[in-house]
PDB file of N, CA, C and O in Angstrom:
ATOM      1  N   UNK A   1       0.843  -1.172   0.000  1.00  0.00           N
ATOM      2  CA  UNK A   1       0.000   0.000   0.000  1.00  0.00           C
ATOM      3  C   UNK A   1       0.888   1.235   0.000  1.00  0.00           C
ATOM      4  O   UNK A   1       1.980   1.366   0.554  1.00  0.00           O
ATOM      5  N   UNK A   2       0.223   2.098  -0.713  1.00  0.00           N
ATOM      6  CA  UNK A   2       1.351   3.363  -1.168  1.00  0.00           C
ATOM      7  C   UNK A   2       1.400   4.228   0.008  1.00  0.00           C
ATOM      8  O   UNK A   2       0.412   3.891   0.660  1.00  0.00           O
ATOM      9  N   UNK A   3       2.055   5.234   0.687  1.00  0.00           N
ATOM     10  CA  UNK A   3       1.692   6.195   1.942  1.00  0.00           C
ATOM     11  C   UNK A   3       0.902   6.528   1.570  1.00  0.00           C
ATOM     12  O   UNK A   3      -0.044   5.872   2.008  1.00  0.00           O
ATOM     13  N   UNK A   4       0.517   7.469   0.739  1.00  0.00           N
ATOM     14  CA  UNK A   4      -0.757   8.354   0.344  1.00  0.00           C
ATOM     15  C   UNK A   4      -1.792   7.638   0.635  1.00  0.00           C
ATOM     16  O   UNK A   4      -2.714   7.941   1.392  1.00  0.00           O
ATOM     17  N   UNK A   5      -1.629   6.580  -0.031  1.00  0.00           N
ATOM     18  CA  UNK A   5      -3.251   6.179   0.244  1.00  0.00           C
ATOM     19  C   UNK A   5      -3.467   5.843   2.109  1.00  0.00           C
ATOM     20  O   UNK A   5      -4.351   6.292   2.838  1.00  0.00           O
ATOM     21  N   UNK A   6      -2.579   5.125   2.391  1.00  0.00           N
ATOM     22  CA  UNK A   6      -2.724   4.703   3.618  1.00  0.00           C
ATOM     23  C   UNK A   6      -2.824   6.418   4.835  1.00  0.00           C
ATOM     24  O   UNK A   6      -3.422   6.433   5.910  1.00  0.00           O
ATOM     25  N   UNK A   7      -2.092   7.593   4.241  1.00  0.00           N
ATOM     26  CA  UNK A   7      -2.841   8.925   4.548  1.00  0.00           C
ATOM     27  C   UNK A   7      -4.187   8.929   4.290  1.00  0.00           C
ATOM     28  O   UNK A   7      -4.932   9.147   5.246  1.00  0.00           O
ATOM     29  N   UNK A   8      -4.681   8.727   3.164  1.00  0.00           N
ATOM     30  CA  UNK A   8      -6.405   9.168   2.397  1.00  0.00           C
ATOM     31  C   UNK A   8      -6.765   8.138   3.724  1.00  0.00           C
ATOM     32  O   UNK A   8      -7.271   8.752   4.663  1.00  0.00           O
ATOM     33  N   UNK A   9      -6.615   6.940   3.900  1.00  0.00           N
ATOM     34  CA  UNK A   9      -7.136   5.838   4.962  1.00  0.00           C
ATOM     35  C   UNK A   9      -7.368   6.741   6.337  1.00  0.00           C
ATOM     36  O   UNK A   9      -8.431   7.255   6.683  1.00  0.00           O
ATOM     37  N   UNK A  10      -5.977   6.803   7.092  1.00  0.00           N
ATOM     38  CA  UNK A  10      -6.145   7.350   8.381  1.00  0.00           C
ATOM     39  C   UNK A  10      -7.403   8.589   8.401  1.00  0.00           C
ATOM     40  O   UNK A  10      -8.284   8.644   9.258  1.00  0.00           O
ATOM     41  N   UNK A  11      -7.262   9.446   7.367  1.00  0.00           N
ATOM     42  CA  UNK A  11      -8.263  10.544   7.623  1.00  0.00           C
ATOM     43  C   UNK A  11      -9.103  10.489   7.720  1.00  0.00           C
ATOM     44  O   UNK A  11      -9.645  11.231   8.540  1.00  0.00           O
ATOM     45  N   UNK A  12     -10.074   9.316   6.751  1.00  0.00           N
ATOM     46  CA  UNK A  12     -11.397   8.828   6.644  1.00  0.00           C
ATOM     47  C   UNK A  12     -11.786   8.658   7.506  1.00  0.00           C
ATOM     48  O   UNK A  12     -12.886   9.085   7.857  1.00  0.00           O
ATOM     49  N   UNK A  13     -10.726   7.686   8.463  1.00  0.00           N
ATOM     50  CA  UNK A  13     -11.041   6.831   9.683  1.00  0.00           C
ATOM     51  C   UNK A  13     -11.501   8.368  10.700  1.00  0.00           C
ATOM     52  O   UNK A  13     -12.635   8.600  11.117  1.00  0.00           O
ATOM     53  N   UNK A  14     -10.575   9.029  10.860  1.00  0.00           N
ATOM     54  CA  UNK A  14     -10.991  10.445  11.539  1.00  0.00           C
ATOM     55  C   UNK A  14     -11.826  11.363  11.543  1.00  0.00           C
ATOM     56  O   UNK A  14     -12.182  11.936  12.572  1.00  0.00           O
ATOM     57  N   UNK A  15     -12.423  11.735   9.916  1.00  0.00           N
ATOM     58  CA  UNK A  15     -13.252  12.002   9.710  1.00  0.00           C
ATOM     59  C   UNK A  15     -14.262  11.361   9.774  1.00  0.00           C
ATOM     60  O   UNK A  15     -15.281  11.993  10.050  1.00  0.00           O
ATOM     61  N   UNK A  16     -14.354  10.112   9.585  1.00  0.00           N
ATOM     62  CA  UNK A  16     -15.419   8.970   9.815  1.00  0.00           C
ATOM     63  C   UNK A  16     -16.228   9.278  11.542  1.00  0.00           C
ATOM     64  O   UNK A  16     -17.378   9.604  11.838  1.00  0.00           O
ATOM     65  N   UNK A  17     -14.967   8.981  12.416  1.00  0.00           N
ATOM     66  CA  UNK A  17     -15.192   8.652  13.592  1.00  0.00           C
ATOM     67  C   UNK A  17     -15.129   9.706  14.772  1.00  0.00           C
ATOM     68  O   UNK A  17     -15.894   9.709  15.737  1.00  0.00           O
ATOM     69  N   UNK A  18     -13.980  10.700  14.518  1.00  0.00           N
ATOM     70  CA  UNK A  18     -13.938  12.443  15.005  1.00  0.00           C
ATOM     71  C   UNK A  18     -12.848  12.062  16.494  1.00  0.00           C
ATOM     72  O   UNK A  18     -12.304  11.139  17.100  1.00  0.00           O
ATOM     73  N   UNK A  19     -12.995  13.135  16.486  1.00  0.00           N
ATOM     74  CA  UNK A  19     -11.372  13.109  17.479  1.00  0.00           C
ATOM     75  C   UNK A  19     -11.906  12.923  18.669  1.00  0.00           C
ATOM     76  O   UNK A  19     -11.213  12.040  19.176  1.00  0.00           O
ATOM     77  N   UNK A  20     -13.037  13.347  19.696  1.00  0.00           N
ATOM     78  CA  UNK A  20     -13.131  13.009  20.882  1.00  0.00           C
ATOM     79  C   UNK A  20     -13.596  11.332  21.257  1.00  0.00           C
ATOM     80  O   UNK A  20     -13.737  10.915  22.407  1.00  0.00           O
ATOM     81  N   UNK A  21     -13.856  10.218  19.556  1.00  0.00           N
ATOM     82  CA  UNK A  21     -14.031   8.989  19.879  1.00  0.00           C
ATOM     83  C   UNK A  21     -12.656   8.831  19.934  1.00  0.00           C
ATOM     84  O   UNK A  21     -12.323   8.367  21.025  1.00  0.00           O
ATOM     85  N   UNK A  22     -11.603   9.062  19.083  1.00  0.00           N
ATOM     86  CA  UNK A  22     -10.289   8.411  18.695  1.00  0.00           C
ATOM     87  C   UNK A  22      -9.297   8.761  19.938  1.00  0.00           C
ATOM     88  O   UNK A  22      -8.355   8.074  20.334  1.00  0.00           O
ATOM     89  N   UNK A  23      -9.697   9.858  20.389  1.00  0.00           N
ATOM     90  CA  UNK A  23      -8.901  10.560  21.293  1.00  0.00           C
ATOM     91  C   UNK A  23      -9.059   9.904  22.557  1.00  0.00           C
ATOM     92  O   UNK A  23      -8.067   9.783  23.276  1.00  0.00           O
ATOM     93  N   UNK A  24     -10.412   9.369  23.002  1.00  0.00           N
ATOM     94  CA  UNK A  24     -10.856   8.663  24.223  1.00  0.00           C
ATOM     95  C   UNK A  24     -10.761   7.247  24.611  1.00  0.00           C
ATOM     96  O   UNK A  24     -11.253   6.780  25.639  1.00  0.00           O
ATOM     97  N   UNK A  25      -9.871   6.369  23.422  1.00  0.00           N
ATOM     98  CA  UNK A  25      -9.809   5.118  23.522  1.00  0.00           C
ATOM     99  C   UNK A  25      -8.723   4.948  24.682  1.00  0.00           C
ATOM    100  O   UNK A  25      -7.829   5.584  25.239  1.00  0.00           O
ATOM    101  N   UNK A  26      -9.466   3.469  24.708  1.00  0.00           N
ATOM    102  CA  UNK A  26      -8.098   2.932  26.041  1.00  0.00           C
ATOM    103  C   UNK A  26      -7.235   2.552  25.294  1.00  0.00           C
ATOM    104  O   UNK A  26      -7.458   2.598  24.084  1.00  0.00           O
ATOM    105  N   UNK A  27      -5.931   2.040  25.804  1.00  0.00           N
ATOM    106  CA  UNK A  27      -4.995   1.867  25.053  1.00  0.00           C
ATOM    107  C   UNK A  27      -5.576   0.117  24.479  1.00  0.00           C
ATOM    108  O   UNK A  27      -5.300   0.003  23.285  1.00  0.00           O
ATOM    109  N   UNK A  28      -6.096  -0.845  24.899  1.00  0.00           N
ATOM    110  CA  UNK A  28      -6.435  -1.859  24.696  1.00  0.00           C
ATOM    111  C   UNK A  28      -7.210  -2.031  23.598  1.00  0.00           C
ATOM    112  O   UNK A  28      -7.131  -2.998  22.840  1.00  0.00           O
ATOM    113  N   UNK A  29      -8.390  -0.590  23.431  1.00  0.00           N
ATOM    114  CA  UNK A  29      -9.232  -0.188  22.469  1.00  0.00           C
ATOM    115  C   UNK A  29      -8.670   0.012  21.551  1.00  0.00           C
ATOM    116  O   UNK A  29      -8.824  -0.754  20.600  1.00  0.00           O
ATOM    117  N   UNK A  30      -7.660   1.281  21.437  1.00  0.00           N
ATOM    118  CA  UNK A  30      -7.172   1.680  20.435  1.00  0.00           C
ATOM    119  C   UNK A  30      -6.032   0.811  19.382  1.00  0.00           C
ATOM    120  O   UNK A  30      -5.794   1.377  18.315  1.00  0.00           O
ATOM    121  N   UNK A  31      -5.347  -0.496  19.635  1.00  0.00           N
ATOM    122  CA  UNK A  31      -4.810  -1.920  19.755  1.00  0.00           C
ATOM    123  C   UNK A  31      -6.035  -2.586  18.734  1.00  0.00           C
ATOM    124  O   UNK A  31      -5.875  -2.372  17.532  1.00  0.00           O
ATOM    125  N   UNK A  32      -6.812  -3.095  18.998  1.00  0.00           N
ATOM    126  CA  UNK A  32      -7.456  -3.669  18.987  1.00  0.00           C
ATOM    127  C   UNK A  32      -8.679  -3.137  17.409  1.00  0.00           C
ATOM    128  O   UNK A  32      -9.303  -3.779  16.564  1.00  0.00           O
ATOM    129  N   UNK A  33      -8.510  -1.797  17.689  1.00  0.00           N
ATOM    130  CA  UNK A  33      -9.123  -1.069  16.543  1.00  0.00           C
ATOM    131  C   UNK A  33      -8.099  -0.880  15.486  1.00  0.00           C
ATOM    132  O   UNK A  33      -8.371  -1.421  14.415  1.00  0.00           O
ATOM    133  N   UNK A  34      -6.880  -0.171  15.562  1.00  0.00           N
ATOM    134  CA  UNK A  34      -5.907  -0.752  14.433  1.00  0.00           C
ATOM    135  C   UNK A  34      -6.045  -2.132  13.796  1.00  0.00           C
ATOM    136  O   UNK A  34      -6.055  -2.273  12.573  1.00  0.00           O
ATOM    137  N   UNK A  35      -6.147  -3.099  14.618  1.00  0.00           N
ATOM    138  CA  UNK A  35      -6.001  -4.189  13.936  1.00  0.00           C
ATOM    139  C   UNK A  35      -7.378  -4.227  13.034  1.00  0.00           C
ATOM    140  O   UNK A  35      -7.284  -4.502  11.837  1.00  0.00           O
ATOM    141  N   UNK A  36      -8.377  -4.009  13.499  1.00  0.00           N
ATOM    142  CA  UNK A  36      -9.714  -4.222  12.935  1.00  0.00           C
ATOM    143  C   UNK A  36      -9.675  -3.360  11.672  1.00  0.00           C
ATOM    144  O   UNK A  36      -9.923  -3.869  10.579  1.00  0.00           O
ATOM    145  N   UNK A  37      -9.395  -2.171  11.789  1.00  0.00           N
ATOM    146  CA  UNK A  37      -9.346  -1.524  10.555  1.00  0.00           C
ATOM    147  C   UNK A  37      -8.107  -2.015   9.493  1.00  0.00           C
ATOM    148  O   UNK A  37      -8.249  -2.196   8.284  1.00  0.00           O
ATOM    149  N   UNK A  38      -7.111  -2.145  10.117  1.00  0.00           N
ATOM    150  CA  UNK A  38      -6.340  -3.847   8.837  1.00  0.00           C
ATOM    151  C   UNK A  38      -6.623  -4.232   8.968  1.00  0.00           C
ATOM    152  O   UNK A  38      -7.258  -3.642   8.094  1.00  0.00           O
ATOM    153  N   UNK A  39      -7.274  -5.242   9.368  1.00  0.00           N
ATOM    154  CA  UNK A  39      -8.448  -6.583   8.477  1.00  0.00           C
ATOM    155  C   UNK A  39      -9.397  -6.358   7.509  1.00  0.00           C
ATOM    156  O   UNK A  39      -9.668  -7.062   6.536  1.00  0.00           O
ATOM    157  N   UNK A  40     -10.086  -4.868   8.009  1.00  0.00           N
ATOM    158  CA  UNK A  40     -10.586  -4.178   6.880  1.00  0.00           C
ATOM    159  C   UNK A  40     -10.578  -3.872   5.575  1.00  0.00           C
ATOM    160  O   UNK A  40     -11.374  -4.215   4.701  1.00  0.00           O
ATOM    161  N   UNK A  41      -9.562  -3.158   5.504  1.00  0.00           N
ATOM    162  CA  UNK A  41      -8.554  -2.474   4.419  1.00  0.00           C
ATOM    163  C   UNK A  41      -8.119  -3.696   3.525  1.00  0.00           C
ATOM    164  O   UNK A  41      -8.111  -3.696   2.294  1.00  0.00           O
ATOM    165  N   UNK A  42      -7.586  -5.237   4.748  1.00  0.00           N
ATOM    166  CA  UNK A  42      -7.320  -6.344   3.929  1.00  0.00           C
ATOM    167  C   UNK A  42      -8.343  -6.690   3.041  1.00  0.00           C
ATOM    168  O   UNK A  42      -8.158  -7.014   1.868  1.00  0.00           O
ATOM    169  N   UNK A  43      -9.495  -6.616   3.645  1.00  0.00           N
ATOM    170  CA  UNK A  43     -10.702  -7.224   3.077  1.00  0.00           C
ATOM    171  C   UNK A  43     -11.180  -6.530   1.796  1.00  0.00           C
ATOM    172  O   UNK A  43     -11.924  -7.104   1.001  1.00  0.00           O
ATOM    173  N   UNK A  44     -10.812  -5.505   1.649  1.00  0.00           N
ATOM    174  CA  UNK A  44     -10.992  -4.370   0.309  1.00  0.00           C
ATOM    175  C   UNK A  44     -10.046  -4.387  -0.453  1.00  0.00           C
ATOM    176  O   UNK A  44      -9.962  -3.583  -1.381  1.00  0.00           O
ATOM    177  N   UNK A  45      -9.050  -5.404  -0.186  1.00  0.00           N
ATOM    178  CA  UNK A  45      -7.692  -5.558  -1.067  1.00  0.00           C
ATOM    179  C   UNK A  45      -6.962  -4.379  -1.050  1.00  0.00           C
ATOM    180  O   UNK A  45      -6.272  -4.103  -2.031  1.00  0.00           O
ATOM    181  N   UNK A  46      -7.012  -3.508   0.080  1.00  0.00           N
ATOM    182  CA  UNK A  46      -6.372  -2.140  -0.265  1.00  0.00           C
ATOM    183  C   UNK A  46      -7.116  -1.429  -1.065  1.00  0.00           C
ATOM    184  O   UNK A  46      -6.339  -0.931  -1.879  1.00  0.00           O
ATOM    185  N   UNK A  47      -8.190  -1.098  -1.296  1.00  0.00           N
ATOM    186  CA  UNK A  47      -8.564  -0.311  -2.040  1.00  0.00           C
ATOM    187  C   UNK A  47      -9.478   0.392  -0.900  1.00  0.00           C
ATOM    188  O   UNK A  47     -10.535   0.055  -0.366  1.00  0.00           O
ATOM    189  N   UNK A  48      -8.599   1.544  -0.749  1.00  0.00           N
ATOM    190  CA  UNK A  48      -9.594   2.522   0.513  1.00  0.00           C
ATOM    191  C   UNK A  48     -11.111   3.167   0.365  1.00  0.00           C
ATOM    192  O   UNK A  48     -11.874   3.394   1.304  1.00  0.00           O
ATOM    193  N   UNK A  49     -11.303   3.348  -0.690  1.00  0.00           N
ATOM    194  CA  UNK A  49     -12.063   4.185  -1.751  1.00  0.00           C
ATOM    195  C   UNK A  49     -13.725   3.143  -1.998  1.00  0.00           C
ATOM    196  O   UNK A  49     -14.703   3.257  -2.738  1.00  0.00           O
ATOM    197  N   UNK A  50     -13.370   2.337  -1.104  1.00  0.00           N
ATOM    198  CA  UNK A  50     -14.347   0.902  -1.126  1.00  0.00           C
ATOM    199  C   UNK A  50     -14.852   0.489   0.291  1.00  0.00           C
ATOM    200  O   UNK A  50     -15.569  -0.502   0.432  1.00  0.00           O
ATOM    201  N   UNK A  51     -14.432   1.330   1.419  1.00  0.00           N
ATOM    202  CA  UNK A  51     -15.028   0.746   2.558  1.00  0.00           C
ATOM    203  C   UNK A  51     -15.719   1.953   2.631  1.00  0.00           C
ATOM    204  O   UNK A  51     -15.556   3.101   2.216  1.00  0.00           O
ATOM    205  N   UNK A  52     -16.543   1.338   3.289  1.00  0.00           N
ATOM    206  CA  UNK A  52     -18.024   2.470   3.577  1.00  0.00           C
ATOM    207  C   UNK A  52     -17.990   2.937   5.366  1.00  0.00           C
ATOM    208  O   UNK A  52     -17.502   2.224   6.243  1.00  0.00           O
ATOM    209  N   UNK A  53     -18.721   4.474   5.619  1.00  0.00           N
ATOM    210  CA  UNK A  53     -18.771   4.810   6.623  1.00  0.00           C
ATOM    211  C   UNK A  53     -19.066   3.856   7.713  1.00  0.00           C
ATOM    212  O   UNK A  53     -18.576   3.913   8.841  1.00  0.00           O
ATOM    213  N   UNK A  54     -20.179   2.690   7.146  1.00  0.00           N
ATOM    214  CA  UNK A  54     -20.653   2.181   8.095  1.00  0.00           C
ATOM    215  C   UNK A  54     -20.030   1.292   8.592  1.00  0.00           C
ATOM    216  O   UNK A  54     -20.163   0.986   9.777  1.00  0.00           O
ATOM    217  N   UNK A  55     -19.098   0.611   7.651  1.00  0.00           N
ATOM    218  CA  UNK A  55     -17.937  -0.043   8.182  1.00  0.00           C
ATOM    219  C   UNK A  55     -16.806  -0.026   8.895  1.00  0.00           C
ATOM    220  O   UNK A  55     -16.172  -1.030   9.220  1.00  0.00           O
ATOM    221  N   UNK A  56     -16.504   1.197   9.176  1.00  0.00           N
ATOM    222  CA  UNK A  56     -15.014   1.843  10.157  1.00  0.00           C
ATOM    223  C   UNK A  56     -16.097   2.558  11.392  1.00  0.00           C
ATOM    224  O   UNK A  56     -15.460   3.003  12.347  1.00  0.00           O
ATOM    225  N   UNK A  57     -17.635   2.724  11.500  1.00  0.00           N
ATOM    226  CA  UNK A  57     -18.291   2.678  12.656  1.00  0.00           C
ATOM    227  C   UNK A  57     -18.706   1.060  13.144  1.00  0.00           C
ATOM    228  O   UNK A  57     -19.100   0.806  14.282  1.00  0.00           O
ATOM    229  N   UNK A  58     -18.584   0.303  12.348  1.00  0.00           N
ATOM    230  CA  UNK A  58     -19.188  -1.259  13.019  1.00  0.00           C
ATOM    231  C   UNK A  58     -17.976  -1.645  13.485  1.00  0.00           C
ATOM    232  O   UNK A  58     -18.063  -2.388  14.463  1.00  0.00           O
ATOM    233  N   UNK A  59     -16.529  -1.323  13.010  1.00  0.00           N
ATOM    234  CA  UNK A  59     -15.393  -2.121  13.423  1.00  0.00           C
ATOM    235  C   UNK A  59     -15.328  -1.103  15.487  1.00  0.00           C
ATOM    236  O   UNK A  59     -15.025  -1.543  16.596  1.00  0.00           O
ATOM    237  N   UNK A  60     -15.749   0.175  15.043  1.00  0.00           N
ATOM    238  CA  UNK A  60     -15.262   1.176  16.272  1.00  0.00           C
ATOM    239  C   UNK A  60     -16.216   0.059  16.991  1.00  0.00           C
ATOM    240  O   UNK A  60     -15.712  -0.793  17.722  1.00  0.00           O
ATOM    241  N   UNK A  61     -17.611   0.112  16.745  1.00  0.00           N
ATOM    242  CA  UNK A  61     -18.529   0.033  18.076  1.00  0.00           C
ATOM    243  C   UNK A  61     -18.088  -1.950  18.454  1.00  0.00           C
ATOM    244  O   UNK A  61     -18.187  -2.402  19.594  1.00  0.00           O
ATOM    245  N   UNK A  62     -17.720  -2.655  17.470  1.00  0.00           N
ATOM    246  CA  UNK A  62     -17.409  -4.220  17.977  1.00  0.00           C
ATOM    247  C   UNK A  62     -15.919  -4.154  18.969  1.00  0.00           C
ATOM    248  O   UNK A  62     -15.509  -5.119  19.613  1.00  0.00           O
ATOM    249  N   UNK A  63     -15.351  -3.018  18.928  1.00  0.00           N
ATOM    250  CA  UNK A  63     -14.029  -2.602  19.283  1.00  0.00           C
ATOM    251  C   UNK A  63     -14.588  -2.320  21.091  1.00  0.00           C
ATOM    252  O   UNK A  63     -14.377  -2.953  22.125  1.00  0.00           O
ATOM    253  N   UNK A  64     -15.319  -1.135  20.801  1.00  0.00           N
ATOM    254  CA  UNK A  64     -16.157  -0.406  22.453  1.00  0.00           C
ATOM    255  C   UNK A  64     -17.128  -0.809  22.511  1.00  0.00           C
ATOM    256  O   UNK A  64     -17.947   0.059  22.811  1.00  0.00           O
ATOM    257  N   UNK A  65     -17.650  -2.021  22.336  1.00  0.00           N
ATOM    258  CA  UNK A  65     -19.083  -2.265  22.867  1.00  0.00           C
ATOM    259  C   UNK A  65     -19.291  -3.837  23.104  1.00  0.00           C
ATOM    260  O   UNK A  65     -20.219  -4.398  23.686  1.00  0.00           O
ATOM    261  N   UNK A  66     -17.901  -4.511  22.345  1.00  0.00           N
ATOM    262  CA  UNK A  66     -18.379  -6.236  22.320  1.00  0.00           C
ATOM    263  C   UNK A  66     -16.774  -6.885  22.769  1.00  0.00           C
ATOM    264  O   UNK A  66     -16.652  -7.883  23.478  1.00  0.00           O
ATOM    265  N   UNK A  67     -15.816  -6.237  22.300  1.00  0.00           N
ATOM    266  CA  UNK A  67     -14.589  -6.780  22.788  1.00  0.00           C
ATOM    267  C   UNK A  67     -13.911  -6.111  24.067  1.00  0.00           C
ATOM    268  O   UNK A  67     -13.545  -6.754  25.050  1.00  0.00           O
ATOM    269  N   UNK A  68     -13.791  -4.682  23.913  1.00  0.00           N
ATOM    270  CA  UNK A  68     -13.186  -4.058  25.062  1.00  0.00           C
ATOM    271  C   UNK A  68     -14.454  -3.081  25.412  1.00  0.00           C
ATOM    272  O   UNK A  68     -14.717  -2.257  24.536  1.00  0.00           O
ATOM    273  N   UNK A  69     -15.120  -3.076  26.368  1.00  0.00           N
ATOM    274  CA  UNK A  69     -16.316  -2.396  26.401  1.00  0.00           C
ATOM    275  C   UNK A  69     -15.730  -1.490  27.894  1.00  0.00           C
ATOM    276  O   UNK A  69     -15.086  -1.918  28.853  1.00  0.00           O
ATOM    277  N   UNK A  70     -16.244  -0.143  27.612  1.00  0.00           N
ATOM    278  CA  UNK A  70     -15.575   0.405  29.475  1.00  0.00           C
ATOM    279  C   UNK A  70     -16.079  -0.020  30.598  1.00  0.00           C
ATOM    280  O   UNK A  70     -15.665   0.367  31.691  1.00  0.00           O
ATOM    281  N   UNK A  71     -17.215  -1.030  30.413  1.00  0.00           N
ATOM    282  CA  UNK A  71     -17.220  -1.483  32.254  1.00  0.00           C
ATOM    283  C   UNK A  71     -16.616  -2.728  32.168  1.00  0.00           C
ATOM    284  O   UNK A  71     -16.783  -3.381  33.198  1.00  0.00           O
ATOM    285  N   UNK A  72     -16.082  -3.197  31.450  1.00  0.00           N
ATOM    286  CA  UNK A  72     -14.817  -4.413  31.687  1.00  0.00           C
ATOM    287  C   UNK A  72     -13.499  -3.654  31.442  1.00  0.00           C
ATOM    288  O   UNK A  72     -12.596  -4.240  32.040  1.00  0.00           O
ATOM    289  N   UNK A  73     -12.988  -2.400  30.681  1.00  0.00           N
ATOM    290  CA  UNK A  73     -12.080  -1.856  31.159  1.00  0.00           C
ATOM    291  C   UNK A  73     -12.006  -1.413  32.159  1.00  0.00           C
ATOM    292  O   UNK A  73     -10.855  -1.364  32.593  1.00  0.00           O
ATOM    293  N   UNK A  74     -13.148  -0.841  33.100  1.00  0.00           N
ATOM    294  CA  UNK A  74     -13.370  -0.304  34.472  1.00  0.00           C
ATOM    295  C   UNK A  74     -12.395  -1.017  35.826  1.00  0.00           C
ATOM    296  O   UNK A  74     -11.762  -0.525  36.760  1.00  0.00           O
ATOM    297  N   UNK A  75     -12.710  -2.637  35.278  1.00  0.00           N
ATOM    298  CA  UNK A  75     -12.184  -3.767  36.186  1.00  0.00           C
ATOM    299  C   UNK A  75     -10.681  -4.173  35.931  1.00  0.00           C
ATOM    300  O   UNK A  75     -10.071  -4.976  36.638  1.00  0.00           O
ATOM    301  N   UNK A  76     -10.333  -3.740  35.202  1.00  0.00           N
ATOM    302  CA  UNK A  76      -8.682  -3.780  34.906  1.00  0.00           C
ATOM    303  C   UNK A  76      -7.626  -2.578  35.140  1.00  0.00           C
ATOM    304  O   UNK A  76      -6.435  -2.744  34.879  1.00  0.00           O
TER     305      UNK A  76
END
């Protein structure tokens, strides 16, 4: 994947999702959401221009709501 594009990527993701979600992750969250968004990106063969909004919000909320959720980060 070329930088640029993988720039056009990160922004989406930011613009997608906005700085006080990205900004507020735990570190376990934010781990865990990288990876999800490469699996993503894998899944589109790299072609950024092909994942949809609703998809970099389903990876955030399976990220904070089903794998690392804050009242089981609460307990750690």
């Amino acid at each position: 994947m070329k930088t640029n594009d993988l720039k056009h990527y990160s922004k989406r993701v930011y613009e997608v999702l906005g700085e006080d979600k990205i900004n507020n992750l735990h570190r376990l969250q934010e781990q865990s959401l990288k990876n999800q968004l490469h699996d993503l990106l894998e899944e589109h063969g790299g072609e950024v221009g092909t994942i949809t909004k609703d998809e970099i919000i389903g990876r955030y909320e399976l990220v904070t709501k089903h794998l690392y959720p804050d009242d089981f980060l609460d307990l750690i």
